[in-house]
N, C-alpha and C positions, 0 to 999 in steps of 0.2 A: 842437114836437109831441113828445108822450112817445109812445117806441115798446115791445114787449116786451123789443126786443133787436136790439142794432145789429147782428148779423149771423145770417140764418138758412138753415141748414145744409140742403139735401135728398139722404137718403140718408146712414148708415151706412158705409158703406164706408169701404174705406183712403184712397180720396179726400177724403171727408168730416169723417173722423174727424179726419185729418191736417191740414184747415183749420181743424180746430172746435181743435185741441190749439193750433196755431201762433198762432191770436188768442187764444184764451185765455192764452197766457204773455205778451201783450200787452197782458195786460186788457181785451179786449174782450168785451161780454158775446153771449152765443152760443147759440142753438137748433137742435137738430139733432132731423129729424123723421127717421124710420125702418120703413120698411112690416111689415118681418119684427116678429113679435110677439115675438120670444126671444132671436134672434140678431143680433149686429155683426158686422159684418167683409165684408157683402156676400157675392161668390161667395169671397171669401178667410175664411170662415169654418171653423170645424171644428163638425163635429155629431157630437153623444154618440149612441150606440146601444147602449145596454144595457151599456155600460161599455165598449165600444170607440169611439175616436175614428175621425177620416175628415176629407178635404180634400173638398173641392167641385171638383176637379179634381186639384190638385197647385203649391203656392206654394213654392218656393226663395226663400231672404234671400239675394238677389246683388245687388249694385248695383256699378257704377262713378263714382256720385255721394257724398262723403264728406260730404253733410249728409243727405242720405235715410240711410244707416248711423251716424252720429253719432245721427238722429231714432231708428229701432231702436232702439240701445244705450240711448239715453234713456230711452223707455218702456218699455222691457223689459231690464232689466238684466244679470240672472243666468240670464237661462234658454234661451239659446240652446246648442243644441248642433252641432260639426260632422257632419257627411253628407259619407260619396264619393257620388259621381253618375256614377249608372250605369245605362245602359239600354240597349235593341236594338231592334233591326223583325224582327216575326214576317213572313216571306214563303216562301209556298211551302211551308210547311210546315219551312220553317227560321229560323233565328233568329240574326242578322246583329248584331256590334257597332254601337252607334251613339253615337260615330262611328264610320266606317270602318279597319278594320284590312286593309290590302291581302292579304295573302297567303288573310286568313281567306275574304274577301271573291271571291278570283278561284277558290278553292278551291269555294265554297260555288254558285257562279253558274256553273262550268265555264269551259273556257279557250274554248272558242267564245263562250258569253253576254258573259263580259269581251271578250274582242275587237271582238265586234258595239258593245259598249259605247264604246270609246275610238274607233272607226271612227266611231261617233257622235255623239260629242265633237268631234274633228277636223273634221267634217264642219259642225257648226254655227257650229264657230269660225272657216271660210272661210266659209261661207252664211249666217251671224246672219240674223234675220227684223228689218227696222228698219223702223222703232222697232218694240218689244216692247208692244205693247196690252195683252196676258191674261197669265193667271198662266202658259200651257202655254208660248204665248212666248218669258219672259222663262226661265222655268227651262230650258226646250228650249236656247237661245242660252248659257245657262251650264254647264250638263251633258251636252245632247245628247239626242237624240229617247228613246234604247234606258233611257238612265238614269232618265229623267223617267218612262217607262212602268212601270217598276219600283218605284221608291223617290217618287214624287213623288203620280202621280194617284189608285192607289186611295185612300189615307189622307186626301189631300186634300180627296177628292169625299165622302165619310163625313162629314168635319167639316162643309164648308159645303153639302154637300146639292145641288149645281150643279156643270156640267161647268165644266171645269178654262178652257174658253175664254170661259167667263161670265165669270170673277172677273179683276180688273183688275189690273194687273202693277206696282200700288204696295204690295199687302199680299206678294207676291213679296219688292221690293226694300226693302220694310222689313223681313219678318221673316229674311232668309236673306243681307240686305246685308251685305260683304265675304268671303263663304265661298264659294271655286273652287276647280273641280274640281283642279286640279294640283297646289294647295297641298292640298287635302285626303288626294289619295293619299302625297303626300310626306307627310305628316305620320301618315297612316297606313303607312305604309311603317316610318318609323322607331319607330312603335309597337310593330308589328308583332317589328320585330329589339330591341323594347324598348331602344334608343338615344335618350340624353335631349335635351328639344328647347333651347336656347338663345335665351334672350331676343332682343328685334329691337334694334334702336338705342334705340328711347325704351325701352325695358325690360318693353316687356310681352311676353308670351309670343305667339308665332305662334296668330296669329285660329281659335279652334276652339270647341266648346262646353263650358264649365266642367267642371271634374274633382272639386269638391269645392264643397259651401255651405255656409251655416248654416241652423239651423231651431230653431222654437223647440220646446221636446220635446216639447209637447203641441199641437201641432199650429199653422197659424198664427193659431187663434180667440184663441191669450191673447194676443198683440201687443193685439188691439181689443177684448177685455175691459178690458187693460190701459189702452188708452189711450181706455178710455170713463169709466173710474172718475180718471184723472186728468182727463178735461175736467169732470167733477161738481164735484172736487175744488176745480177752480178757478173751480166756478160757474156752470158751465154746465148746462145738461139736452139731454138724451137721451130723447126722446119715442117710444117703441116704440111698435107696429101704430097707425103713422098712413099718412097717404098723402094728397097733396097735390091737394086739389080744383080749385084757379083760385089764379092769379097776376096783380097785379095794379097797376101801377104810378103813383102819385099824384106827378104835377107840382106839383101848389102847394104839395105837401110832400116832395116829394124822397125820400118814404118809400113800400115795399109792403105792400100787403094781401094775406095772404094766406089762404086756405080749406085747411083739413087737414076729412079725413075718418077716424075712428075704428072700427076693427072694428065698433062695436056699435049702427052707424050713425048715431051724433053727431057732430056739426060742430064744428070750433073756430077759430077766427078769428085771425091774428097778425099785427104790425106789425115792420118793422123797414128799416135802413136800408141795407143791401146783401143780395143773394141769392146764396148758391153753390149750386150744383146739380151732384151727381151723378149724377142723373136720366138714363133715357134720353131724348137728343135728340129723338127724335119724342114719346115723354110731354109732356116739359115743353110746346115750342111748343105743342099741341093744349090746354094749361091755361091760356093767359096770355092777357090778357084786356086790350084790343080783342085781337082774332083778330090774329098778324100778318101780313105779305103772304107769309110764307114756309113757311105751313102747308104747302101741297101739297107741294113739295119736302120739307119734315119728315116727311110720311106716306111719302114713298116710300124712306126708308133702313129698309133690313130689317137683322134682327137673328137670327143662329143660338141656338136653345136645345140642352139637352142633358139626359142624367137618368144619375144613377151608382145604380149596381146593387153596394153593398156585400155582398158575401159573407164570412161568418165561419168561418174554416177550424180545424179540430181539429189543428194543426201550427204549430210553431214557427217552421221552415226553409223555407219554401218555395224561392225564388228570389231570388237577391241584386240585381235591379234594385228602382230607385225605381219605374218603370213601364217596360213596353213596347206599342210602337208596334205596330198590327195588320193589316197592309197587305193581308191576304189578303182577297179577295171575297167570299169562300165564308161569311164571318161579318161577321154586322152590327157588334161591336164594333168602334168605334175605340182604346183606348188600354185600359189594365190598371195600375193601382196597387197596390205594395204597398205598403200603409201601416207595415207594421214594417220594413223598409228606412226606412223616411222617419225612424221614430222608432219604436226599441222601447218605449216608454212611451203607444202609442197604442193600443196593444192588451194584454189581458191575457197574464198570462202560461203558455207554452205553443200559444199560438193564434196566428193569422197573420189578417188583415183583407186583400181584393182589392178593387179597387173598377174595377167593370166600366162604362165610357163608355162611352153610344150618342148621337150625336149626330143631334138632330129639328128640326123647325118646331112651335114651341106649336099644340097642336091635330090635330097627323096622326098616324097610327096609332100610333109607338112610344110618344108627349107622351100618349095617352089610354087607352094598351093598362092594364089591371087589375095591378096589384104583381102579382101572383102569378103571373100570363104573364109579366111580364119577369124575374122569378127562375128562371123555369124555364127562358127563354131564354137567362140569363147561367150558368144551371149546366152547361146543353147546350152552347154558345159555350168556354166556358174549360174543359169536358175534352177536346173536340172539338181543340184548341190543343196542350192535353199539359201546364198548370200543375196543377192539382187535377182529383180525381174528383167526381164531381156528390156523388157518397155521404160527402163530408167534410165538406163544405157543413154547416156546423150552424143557422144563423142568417143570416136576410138585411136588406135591407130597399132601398127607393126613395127616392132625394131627386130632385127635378126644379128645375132651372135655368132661368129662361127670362130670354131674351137676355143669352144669357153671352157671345157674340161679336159684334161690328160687324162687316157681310157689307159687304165693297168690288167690289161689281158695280161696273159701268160707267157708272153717272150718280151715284154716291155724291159723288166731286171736287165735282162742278159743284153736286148738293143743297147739301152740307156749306158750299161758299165763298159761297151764296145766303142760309143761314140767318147764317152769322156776319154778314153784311155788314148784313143787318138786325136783328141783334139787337143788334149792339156798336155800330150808329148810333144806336138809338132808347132802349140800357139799359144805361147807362154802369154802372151798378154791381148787373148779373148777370154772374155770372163763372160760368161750365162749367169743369170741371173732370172728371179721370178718363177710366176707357175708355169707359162710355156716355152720358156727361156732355160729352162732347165726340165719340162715334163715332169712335172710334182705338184701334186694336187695341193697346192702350199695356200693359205690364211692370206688375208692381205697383209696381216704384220708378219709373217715369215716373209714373204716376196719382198717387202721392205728391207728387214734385217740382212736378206744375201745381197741386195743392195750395197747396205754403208760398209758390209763385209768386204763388199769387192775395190770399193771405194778407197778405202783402207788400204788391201791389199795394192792399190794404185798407185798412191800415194808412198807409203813403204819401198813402192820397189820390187816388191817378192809376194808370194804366195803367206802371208803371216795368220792366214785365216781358212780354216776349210769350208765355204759356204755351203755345200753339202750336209755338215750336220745339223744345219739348222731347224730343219724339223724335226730330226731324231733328237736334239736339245727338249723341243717342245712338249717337253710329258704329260700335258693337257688339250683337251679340247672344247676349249670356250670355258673353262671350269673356271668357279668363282661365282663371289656373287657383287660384283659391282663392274663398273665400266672404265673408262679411261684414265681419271684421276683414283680411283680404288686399286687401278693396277699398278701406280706408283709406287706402294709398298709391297710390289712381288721383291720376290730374290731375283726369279732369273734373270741372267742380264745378257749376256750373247756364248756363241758355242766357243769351244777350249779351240786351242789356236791350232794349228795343222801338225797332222802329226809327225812329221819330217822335225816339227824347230820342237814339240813334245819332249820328243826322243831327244833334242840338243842337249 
């Protein structure tokens, strides 16, 4: 049977992009569908606003993988620039290194708050709560009650919108896995008296969060402009403002059918002989056609949205972080971008770009409120803080995200290992991939790596790869202290091959 195209791509993203680039240098021909009508890159895009650029959060080029950085350099050659990385937590009306600098820190919190603090530490590390269920749990048992109320729950509960004992204590020990308290103050200690830290035995620097990356100067949209004009190149297409009606999978031909829906309400029809999807996980199931037995599990994994509040500021200088964290109650922001920290080429010259995070549920009051209430909210919020005055404010605007994060309450596990087990029994050759293409709060360089994995695995023929381990691979989080070309000499290189050809 003649198909469109042996392999068809759902979703744009660094996910997408990076299996649509890795078969295309293997000749396979390739279709990648994309709901946004202008932009690639998913939420790792960059949007123009009147000649200032802007992240959709904030994308660092770090990796400890030397084929995800190899993949970089490849698509984007010349235009990466280095960035220090630097940022704080707004608390209390003060403004705390982050990481910790100890002196700054017991200074800033008084000598009774730090005491109550390590009294609390100690106190957990005799009384651990076992096992660690929730996210308050497991960070309680790692830092201690006093720390965790501080530095942990307000910021936390902002982002995923549920108390801290909701959220289940594997999004804990992925995103904060290896970083204690002790080694932290020590490392903050020796910061603090600015004494330099010494590599461990394998040669990497003691587990802390990055001091320096790369980025590319214009934001991280040219990576995936970049790397969408070379999958044409190679032959491929790139379908903007589509979006994926029903899926559908033909036994007597081995091949999908599938339905794309068009802005302008036309249909289009495609064939082909494997599916990647970095779709979200409940999208997709809810389109694939018979219904599978693992819908209801698929509707119930929720998704965090978010919306940035770009503010354009009449100043050059503002503050030299990349962003800060906003732990105070009193204001709904969670996080603060500066965008010319990230890259003075993202803003004109003379002006400064902030970009104000509030993180929502699509459809409740922040996700529906009118641009012009949340401008006024985010010019009230950020002087209220002490960055800018509302009166500097020249130009604003709203972009809205939704389901920019996979929420890991407490029946996610058991969803998530219900849906694979009937998808990867019954469709040997759909492959998820990415953070909502598989619901894993996954790095942009993880969402890449299950990429060229699956790509691989395409190519191959067979399963030769379990994409799945690829964050349990990843025994860091941001640790190191250099960026893109500094991570060329990690070890890691991609997860052990699956464990079916293992066991061979």
């Amino acid at each position: 049977m003649t198909v469109d195209a042996e392999v068809f791509v759902i979703g744009a993203g660094p996910a997408g992009l990076t299996a649509a680039y890795c078969l295309g240098k293997e000749r396979r021909s390739v279709i990648v569908i994309e709901r946004d009508p202008s932009y690639v890159g998913g939420i790792s895009r960059t949007v123009d606003h009147n000649g200032f650029l802007f992240d959709i959060g904030g994308h660092r080029f770090f990796s400890k993988s030397k084929e995800v950085v190899a993949l970089w350099q490849e698509i984007l050659p010349d235009d990466f620039i280095a960035r220090p990385r630097l940022s704080r937590i707004y608390y209390n009306g003060k403004f705390f290194s982050y990481p910790l600098k100890a002196f700054e820190a017991l200074l800033k919190l008084g000598v009774c708050t730090s005491a109550a603090c390590m009294l609390s530490y100690a106190y957990a590390k005799f009384f651990p709560v076992a096992p660690a269920r929730t996210f308050h749990e497991w960070v309680r048992n790692q830092f201690g009650e006093r720390l965790f109320q501080i530095f942990f729950k307000t910021y936390t509960e902002k982002v995923w919108g549920m108390s801290c004992d909701e959220i289940a204590a594997d999004w804990a020990a992925q995103r904060i896995k290896g970083l204690d308290l002790a080694t932290a103050i020590l490392d903050g200690l020796k910061r603090s008296l600015r004494i330099g830290r010494k590599p461990n035995s394998s040669g990497d620097a003691v587990k802390t969060l990055i001091e320096s990356f790369q980025y590319p100067r214009r934001g991280p949209g040219m990576m995936w402009q970049a790397a969408a004009r070379r999958i044409a190149a190679q032959g491929g297409r790139i379908l903007m403002g589509r979006e994926l009606v029903a899926l559908e999978f033909d036994a007597g031909t081995d091949c999908w059918r599938i339905e794309v829906g068009r802005a302008d309400g036309a249909c289009e029809s495609y064939t082909a002989r494997h599916v990647v999807s970095s779709a979200p996980l409940r999208d997709l199931v809810a389109r694939i056609k018979p219904t599978p037995i693992s819908l209801l599990h698929a509707r119930a994994l929720r998704y965090r949205d978010f919306l940035t509040v770009a503010l354009m500021v009449r100043k050059d200088e503002l503050f030299p972080d990349n962003w800060i964290y906003i732990h105070d109650p009193s204001v709904k922001v969670g996080r603060v971008q500066n965008f010319r920290s990230w890259s003075p080429e993202m803003v004109p010259a003379g002006m400064s770009c902030l970009g104000l995070e509030y993180f929502c549920f699509e459809g409740d009051g922040l996700w529906n409120a009118p641009d012009g209430d949340l401008i006024e909210l985010a010019k009230t919020e950020v002087a209220k803080i002490g960055l800018v005055r509302a009166d500097e404010v020249v130009d604003a605007c709203v972009v809205r995200q939704a389901k920019a994060y996979p929420v890991y309450d407490e029946s996610y596990r058991h969803n998530i290992a219900t849906i694979r087990l009937d998808l990867e029994g019954s469709y040997p050759t759909l492959h998820l991939v990415g953070r909502n293409g598989m619901h894993r709060y996954n790095n942009q360089d993880h969402a890449m790596m299950t990429a060229m994995l699956a790509a691989r695995n395409i190519v191959a023929g067979r399963r030769r790869y379990d994409v799945w381990n690829v964050n349990d691979d990843a025994e860091y989080h941001e640790a190191g202290d250099s960026g893109v070309r500094g991570a060329l000499d990690s070890v890691r290189l991609v997860p052990e091959r699956a464990t079916a050809e293992r066991a061979a």
